[in-house]
N, C-alpha and C positions, 0 to 999 in steps of 0.2 A: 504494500500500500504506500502511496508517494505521501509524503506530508511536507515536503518543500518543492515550493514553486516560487518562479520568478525570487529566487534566491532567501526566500522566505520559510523557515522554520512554523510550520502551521500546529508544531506539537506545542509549541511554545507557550506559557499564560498571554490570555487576551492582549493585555497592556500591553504586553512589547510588542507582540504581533503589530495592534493597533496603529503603534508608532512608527513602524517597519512598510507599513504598507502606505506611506505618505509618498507621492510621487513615483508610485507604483501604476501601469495602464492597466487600466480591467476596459474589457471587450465583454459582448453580452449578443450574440448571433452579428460579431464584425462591428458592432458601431460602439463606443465609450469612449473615454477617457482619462487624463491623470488622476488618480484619487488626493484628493485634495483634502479631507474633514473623515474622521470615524472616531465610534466611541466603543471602549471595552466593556464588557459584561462576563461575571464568571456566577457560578451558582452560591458562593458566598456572603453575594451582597445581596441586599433588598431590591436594588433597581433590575435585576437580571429575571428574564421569564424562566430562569430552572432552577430561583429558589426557591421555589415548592415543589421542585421535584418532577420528574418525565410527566408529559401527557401527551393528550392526541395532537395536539395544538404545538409544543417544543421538542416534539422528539426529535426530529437531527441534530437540535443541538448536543445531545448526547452520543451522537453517531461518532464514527473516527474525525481525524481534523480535515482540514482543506475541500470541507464540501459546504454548501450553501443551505441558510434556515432563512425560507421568506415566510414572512406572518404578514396577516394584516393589521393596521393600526387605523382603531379607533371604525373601523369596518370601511374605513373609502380607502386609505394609503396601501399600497405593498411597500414591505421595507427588506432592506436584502442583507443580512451577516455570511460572515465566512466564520466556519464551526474549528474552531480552537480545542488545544490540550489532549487529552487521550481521553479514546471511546468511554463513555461511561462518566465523563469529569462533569460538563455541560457548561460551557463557557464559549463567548464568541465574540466578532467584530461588526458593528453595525456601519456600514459603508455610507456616513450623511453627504456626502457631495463630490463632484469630479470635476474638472476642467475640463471641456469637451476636447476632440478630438476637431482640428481645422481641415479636416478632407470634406470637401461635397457631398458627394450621399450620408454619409453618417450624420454629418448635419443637417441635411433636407428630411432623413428620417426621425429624428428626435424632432425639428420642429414640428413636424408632422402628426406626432403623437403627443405633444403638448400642445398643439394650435396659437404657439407663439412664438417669433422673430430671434428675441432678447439672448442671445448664448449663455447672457453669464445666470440667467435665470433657466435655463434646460434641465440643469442638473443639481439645485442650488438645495438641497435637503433630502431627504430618503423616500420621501413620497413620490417628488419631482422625477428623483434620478431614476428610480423603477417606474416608472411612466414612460420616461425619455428614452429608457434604453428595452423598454418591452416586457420588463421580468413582472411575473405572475403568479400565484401557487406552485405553476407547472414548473419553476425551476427550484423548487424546492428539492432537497435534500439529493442535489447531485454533484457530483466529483467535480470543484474547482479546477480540473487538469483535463476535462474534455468539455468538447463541444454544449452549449453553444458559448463558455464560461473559455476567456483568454485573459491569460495573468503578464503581462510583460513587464521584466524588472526596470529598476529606476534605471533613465538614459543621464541622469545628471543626480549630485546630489543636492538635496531640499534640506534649508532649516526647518525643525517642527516643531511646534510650540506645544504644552499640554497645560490642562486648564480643568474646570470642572463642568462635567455631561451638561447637556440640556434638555428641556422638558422633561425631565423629571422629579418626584416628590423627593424617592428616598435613595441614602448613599449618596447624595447632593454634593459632598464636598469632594469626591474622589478627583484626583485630577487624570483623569478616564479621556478626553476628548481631546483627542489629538490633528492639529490643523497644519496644513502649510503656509509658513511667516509668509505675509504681505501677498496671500491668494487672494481675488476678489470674487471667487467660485465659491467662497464657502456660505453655509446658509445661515448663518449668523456669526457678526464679530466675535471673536476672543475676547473675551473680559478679563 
């Protein structure tokens, strides 16, 4: 079973993963881009959907690492993690925004499925970015290392800033949310 991609250690706790996957390309059937914003979740803390433990609703996160848990939020958004740590642990990365990708069709696609112009608004939060890039139920709980899921490691390196999560009640102060300094892609400033 592969658990590193794009030079990424996916057995690793959330956090670093998290931090690791800053200016990382993720592809989703050919169209994404830089990851720019993600926050960690492990089964330890309150804000994580497997601190109460497996259901029908988080069970990939429980799956081995380097495969994907999309849920839905609040029943309109899809949101897309990459499943962290060893089978059975249940911790992951929740992917809140990307810097597009400047080729032609992957751009005329995303605008296309968001019905809007603005780039830096495509992919600007997790709802967005699984909107823009197609992901659905149906890419739940599949291997990061194939189709329609493409990992490309950083082409440069990024300062990363960490901070603490958003929208959430609890575990509030973790510094979990990790962004790339001076992105304008991300969906909310750093504080």
């Amino acid at each position: 079973m592969m658990t590193t991609l794009a030079g990424i250690d996916f057995s690793a706790p959330a956090h670093e993963v998290a931090a690791q996957l800053i200016g990382v390309t993720l592809l989703v059937g050919g169209v994404g881009g830089r990851i720019v914003e993600t926050e960690a979740y492990d089964r330890d803390e309150p804000a994580s959907h497997c601190y109460i433990g497996e259901t029908a609703r988080n069970f990939s996160m429980f799956g081995p690492p380097a495969r994907s848990y999309v849920y839905q939020s609040h029943g309109i958004h899809w949101c897309l993690n990459f499943v962290c740590r060893e089978a059975g642990h249940g911790a992951g990365v929740l992917i809140r925004a990307l810097e597009p990708l400047a080729d032609d069709d992957g751009l005329a696609r995303m605008r296309a499925r968001r019905g809007l112009d603005d780039v830096r608004l495509l992919c600007s939060g997790p709802g967005r970015l699984c909107q823009a890039l197609g992901v659905t139920r149906a890419q739940n709980n599949l291997p990061l290392a194939e189709a329609p899921f493409l990992l490309l490691p950083r082409a440069r390196e990024v300062a990363v800033l960490a901070g603490p999560r958003i929208g959430i009640s609890k575990a509030v102060d973790l510094p979990w949310r990790f962004v790339e300094a001076g992105s304008r892609f991300l969906s909310k400033p750093m504080r």
